[in-house]
C-alpha positions in Angstrom: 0.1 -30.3 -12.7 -0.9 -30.5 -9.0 0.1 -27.8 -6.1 3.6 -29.2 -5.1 4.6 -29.2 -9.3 3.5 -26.1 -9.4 5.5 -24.7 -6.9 8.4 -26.7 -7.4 8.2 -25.6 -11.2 7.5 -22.1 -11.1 8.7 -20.9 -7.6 11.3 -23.4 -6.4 14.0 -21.7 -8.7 13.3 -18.4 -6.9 14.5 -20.0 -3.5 18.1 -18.7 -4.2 21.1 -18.7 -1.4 21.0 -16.1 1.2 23.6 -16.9 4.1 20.5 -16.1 6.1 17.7 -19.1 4.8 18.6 -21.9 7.1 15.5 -23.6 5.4 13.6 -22.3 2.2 10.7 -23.2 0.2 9.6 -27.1 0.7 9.4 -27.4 4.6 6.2 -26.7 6.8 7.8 -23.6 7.6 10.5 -21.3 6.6 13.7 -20.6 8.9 15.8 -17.7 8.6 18.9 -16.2 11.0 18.2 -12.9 11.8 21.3 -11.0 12.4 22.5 -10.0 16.2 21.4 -7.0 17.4 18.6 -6.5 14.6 14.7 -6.0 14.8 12.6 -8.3 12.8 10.2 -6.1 11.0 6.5 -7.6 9.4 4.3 -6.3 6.6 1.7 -7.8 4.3 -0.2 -6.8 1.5 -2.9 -8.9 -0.3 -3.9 -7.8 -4.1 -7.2 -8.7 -5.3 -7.9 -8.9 -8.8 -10.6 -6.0 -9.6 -9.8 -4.0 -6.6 -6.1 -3.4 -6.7 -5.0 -4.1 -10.2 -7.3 -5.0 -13.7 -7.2 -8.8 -14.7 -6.6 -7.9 -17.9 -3.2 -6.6 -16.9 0.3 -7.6 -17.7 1.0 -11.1 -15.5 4.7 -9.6 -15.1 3.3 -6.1 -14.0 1.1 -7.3 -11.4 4.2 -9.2 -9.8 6.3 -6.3 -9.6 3.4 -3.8 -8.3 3.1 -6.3 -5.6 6.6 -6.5 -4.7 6.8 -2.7 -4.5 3.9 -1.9 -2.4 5.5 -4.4 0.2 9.1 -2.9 0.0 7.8 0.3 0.6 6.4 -0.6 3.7 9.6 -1.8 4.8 11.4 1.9 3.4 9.1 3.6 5.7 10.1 2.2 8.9 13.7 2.5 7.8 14.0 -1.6 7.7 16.0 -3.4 4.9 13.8 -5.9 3.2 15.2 -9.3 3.3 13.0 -11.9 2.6 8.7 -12.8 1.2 6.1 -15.5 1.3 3.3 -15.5 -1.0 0.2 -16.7 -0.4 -1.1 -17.2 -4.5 -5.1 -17.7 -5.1 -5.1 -19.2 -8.9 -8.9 -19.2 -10.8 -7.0 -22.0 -13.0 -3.6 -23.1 -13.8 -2.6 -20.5 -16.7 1.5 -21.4 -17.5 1.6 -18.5 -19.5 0.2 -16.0 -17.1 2.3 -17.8 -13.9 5.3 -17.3 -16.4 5.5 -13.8 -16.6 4.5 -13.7 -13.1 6.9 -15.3 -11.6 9.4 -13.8 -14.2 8.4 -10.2 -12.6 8.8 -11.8 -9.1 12.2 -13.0 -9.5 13.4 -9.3 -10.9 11.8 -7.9 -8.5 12.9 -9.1 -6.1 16.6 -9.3 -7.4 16.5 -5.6 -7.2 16.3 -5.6 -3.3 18.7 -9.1 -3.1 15.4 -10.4 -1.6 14.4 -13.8 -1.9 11.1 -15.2 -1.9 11.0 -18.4 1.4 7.7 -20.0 1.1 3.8 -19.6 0.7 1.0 -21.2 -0.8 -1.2 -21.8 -3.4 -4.7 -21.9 -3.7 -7.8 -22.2 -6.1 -10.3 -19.2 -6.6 -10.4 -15.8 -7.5 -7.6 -14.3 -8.1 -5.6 -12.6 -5.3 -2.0 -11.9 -4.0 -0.5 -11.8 -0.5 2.7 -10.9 0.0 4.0 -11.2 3.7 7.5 -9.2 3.5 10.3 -9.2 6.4 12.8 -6.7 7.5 15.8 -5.8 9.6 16.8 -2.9 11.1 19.7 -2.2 14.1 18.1 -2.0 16.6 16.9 1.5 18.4 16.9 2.5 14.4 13.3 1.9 13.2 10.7 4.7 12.8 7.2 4.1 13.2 4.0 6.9 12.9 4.1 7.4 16.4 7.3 9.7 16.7 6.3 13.2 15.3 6.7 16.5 17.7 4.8 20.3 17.3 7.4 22.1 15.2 8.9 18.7 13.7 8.7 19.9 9.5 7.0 17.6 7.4 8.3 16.4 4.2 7.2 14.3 1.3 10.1 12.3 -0.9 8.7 13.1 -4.4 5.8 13.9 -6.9 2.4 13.5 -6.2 -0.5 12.6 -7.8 0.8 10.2 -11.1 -0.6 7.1 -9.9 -3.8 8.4 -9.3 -4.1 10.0 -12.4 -3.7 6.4 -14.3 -6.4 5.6 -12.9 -9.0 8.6 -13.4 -7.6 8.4 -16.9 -7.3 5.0 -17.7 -10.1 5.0 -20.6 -9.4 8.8 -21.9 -8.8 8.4 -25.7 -7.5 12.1 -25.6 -4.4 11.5 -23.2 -0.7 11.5 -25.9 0.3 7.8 -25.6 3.7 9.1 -24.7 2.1 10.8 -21.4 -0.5 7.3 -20.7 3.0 4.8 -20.7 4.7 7.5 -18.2 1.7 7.3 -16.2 1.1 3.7 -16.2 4.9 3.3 -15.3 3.7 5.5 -12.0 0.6 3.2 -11.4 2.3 -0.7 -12.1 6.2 -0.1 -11.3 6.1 2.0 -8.4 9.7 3.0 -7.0 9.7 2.0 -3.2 12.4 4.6 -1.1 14.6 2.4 -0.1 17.1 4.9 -1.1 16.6 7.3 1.9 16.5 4.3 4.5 19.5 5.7 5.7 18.8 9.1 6.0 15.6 8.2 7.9 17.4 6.6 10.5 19.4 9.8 10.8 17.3 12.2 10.9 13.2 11.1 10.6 10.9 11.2 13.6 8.3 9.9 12.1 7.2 8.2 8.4 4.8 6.5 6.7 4.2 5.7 2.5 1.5 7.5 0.6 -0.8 4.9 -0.8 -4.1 5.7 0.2 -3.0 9.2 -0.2 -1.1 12.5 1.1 -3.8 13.9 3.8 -4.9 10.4 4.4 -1.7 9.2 5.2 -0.5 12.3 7.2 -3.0 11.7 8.9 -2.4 8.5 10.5 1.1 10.2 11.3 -0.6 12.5 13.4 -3.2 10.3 15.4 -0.4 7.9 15.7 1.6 10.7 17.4 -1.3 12.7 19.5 -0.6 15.9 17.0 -1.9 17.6 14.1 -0.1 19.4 10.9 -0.4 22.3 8.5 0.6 22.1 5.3 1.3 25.2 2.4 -0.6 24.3 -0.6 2.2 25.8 -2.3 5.0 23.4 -1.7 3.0 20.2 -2.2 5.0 18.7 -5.3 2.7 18.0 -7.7 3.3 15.4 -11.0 3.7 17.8 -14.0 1.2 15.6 -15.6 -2.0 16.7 -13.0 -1.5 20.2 -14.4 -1.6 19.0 -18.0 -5.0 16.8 -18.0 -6.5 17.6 -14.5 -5.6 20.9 -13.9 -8.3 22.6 -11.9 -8.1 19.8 -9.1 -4.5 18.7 -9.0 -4.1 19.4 -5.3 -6.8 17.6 -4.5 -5.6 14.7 -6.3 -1.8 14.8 -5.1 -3.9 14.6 -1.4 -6.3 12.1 -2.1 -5.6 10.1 -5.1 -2.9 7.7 -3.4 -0.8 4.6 -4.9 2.5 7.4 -4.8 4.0 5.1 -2.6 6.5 8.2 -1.8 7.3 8.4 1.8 5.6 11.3 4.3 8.0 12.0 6.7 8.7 14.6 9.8 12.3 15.6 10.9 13.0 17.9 14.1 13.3 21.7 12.3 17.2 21.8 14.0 17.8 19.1 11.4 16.4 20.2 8.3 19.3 22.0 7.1 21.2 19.0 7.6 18.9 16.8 6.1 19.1 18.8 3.2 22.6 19.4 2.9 23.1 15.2 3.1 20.8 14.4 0.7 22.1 16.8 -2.1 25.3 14.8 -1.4 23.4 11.8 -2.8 21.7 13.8 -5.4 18.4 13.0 -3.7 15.7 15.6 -3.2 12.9 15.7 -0.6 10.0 18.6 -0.2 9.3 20.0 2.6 5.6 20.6 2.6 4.3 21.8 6.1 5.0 21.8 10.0 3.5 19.5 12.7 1.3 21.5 15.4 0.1 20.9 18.6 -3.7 21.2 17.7 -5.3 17.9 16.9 -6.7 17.6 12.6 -4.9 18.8 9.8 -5.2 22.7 8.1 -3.8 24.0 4.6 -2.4 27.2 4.0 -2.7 28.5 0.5 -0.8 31.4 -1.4 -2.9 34.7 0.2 -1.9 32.9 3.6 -5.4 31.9 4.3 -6.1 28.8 6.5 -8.5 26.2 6.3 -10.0 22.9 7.8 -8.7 20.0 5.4 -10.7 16.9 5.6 -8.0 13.9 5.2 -9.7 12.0 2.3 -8.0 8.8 0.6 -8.4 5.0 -0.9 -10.9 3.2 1.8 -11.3 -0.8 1.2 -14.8 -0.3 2.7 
């Protein structure tokens, strides 16, 4: 099987109708209508085997981990993901293994009515680029850029899970009830595409935690010329941390990364309306700290001492 069987074998079927591919997979390029009075958003993300997931692991897992981290890119700029491209580096021509991944590809992307447009495939070892694109009305997006002193900052879930996987991943004395929850954490994270529309209502800034809380904040605040406080108390910590990694499980939740929650500021005039609008959709935020005018990052803790925090996260280099 040479390069154009492969692809029309295995990703050809996941070329399926969107009123908005004009031309899909099997052209020198892709063309797609992007609807009037919409933004085109970009992301990509490349995976390499040994660095972002284990070549051991689950052909169908890998796919959907690499879907995820891409959508939630798109969730924190408040863009509805439409379409991908992948860029596939093979070491060899595995049918089982390009099964299950395209398998997880196509249901992963069915969950977002995304649909994959084109790529390519090479040979070598193996890595995965996924190059997503987005839409939002325009005047609608949120970038890092848009937090204000006073703005509150909020995080959209647990912390910490994903991490933990990983610090974990040979401990023989972790239940095997406890290591699949975790592992569901680490391979099938859940991008926020749910509170798209509640970012656009009410978020000045966002970003998604994958390198990890005080890392990510972070870049929130450079981007926006501020700085931020947070109470060590309100940080929302996975159950799970205080279980098998109790004495550091702050740390981790700001650190450990791969939550691929969403960090996001809102104007304090808004929070009660935040609030109130997402208990209407049964959705849950955490408000964790405030944005101040100081440059860096501080924690308070529960005797209302401050101190210097040090963001610290998942560095390629």
């Amino acid at each position: 099987m040479d390069e154009f069987s492969l692809i029309e074998h295995f990703f050809k079927p996941l070329d399926y109708e969107r009123d908005d591919v004009l031309l899909g997979i099997g052209d020198d390029a892709a063309c797609v209508r992007v609807p009037h009075k919409m933004n085109l958003l970009v992301s990509m993300d490349t995976l390499v085997s040994g660095v972002h997931f284990l070549p051991h692991w689950n052909a169908y897992d890998i796919a959907c981990r690499s879907v995820m981290v891409n959508v939630s890119d798109m969730a924190a700029m408040a863009a509805n993901p439409s379409w991908v491209t992948l860029a596939l580096t093979l070491p060899e021509l595995n049918r089982q293994w390009l099964t299950l991944f395209v398998q997880g590809l196509k249901d992963s992307l069915n969950q977002f009515d995304m649909t994959l447009i084109g790529g390519d495939t090479t040979h070598g070892p193996l890595s995965i680029t996924l190059t997503i694109f987005g839409t939002a009305p325009i005047g609608t997006t949120i970038s890092r850029g848009g937090a204000k002193p006073g703005d509150i900052i909020l995080v959209s879930g647990e912390l910490g899970a994903a991490a933990l996987a990983v610090k974990l991943l040979e401990n023989q004395n972790i239940s095997e009830q406890d290591k699949v929850e975790l592992m569901d954490k680490l391979l099938h994270p859940k991008p926020r595409v749910d509170l798209i529309e509640f970012l656009r209502g009410h978020a000045t800034a966002a970003i998604d935690i994958s390198d990890g809380l005080s890392a990510d904040l972070n870049h929130i605040c450079v981007a926006s010329g501020v700085g931020a406080c947070l109470n060590k108390e309100t940080i929302p910590i996975h159950p799970l941390l205080d279980k098998y990694w109790t004495d550091n499980a702050v740390d981790l939740a700001l650190t450990g990364g791969d939550d691929y929650e969403l960090c996001f500021t809102v104007p304090e005039y808004r929070l009660s309306s935040l609030i109130n609008d997402l208990n209407s959709a049964d959705l849950r935020c955490y408000p964790i700290g405030v944005v101040e005018e100081r440059a860096g990052l501080r924690m308070k803790d529960a005797n209302n001492h401050y101190y210097e925090l040090t963001p610290k996260g998942y560095s390629h280099f």
